[in-house]
C-alpha positions in Angstrom: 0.0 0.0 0.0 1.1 3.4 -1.2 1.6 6.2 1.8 -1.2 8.7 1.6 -0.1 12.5 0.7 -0.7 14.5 4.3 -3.1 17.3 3.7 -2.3 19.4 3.1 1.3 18.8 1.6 3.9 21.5 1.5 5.3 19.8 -1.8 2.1 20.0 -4.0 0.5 23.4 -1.7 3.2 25.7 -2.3 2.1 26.8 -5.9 -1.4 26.5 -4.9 -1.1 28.2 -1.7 1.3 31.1 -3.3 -1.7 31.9 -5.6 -4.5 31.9 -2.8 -2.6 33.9 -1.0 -2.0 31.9 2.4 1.1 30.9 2.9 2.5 31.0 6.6 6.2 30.9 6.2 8.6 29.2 4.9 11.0 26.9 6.0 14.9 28.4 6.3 16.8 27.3 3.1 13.9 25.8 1.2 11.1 26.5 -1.1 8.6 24.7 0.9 5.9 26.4 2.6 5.1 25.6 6.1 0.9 24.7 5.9 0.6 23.5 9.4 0.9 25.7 12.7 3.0 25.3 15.2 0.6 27.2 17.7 -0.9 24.7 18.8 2.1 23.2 20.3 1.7 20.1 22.1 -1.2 19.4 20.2 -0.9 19.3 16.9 -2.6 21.3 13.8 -6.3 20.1 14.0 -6.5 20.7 10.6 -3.2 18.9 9.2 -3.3 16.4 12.0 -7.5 16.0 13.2 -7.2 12.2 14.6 -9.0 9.4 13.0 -10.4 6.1 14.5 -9.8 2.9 13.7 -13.3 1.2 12.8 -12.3 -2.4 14.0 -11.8 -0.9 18.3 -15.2 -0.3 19.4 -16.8 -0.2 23.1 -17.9 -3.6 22.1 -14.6 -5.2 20.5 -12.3 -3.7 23.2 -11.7 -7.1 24.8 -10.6 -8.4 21.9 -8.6 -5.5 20.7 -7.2 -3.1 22.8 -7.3 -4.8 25.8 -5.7 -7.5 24.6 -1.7 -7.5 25.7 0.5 -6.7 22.6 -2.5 -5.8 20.3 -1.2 -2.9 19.9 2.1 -4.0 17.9 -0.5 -6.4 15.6 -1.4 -2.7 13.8 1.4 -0.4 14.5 2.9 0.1 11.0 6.6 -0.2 10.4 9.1 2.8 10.6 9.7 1.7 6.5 5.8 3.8 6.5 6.1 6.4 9.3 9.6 7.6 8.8 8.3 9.2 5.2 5.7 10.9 6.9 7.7 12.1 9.5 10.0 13.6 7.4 6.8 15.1 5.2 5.0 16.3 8.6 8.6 18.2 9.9 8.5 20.2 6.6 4.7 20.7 6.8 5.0 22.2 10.1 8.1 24.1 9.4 10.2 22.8 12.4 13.3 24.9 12.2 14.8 21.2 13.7 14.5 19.2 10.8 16.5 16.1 13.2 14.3 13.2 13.1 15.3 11.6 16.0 13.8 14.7 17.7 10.5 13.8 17.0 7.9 10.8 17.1 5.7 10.2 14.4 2.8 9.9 17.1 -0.2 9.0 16.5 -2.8 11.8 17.7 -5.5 9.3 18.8 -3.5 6.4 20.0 -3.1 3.1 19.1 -4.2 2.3 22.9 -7.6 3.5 22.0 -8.4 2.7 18.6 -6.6 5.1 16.7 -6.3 4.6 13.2 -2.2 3.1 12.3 -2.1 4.3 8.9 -4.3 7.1 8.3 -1.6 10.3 7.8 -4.4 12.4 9.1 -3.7 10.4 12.7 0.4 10.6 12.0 2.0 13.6 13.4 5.9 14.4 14.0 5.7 15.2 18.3 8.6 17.0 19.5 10.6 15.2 22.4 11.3 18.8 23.4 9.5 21.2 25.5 7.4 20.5 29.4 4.7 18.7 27.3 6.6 16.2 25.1 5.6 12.7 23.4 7.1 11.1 26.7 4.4 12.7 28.6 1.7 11.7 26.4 2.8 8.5 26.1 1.9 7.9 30.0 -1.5 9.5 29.3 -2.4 7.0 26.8 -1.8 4.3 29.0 -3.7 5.4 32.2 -6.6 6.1 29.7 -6.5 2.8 28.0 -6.1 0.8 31.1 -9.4 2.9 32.5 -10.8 2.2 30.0 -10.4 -2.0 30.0 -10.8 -2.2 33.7 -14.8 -0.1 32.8 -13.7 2.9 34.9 -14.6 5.1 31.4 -16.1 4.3 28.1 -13.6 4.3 25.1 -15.6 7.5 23.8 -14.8 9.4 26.5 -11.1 8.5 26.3 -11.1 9.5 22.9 -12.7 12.7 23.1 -10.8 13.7 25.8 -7.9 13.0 24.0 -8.6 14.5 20.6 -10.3 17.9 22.8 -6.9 18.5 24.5 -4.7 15.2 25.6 -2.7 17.3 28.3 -6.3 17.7 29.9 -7.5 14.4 29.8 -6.5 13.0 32.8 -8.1 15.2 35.0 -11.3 15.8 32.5 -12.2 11.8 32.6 -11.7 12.0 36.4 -8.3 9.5 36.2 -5.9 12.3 37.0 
């Protein structure tokens, strides 16, 4: 299977984005222009990275799924289709580090609660830098997935909180 182009892309945008008038910078040295916003930072751009589920991880087939140990390595897809879009998603979001060992290509809504392994709109590079890093979400996810199998919250709440603001969701779902 083919990697799917992140939307937008700053390799096909640039002409189109030059003409509409909306570019938001460029990145130092290139041509490319930057179509996702760092503001957001730790979250990422809920337009270039919005979160998508995966369709099989449902309140009902969480027992089989998710909470189910190592069923998270059964979908996560090799570095051979991640490392692309990481290298895509630093130049999309004009990171002025362009190292890609300083970033995870994370996915937004995790792979501990159903999020979707290959879709590029779920594939974000995280930076490892900063208070709120991909280290720190990476505990998050866990306390919400295991909330979530021992019935203490309902996979939609997990997700929500998640996609609304993951640096939040602890305390939002009560598991803080």
């Amino acid at each position: 299977m083919r990697p799917i182009a992140r939307i937008p892309a700053a390799a096909g945008s640039a002409l189109a984005l030059t003409f509409s008038g909306l570019i938001l910078g460029f990145s130092a040295g290139t041509a490319q222009a930057s179509t996702c916003s760092q503001s957001y930072l730790p979250l990422p751009d809920p337009t270039c990275t919005p979160g998508v589920y995966n369709p099989d991880v449902t309140q009902s087939t969480i027992n089989s799924t998710i909470c189910v140990s190592g069923w998270t390595a059964t979908v996560r897809p090799p570095t051979s289709y991640t490392n692309p879009l990481k290298v895509q998603g630093i130049a999309d979001y004009g990171y002025s580090d362009t190292s890609t060992a300083d970033y995870e290509e994370d996915h937004f809504i995790p792979l501990e609660l159903g999020g979707s392994p290959r879709d590029p709109k779920n594939l974000w590079p995280e930076p490892y830098s900063g208070t709120k890093t991909a280290t720190t979400k990476d505990g998050v996810e866990t306390k919400l997935k295991n909330a979530v199998c021992d019935g203490r919250i309902t996979l939609s709440a997990a997700r929500t909180a998640m996609k609304n603001n993951w640096t939040t969701a602890l305390s939002v779902t009560g598991i803080g």
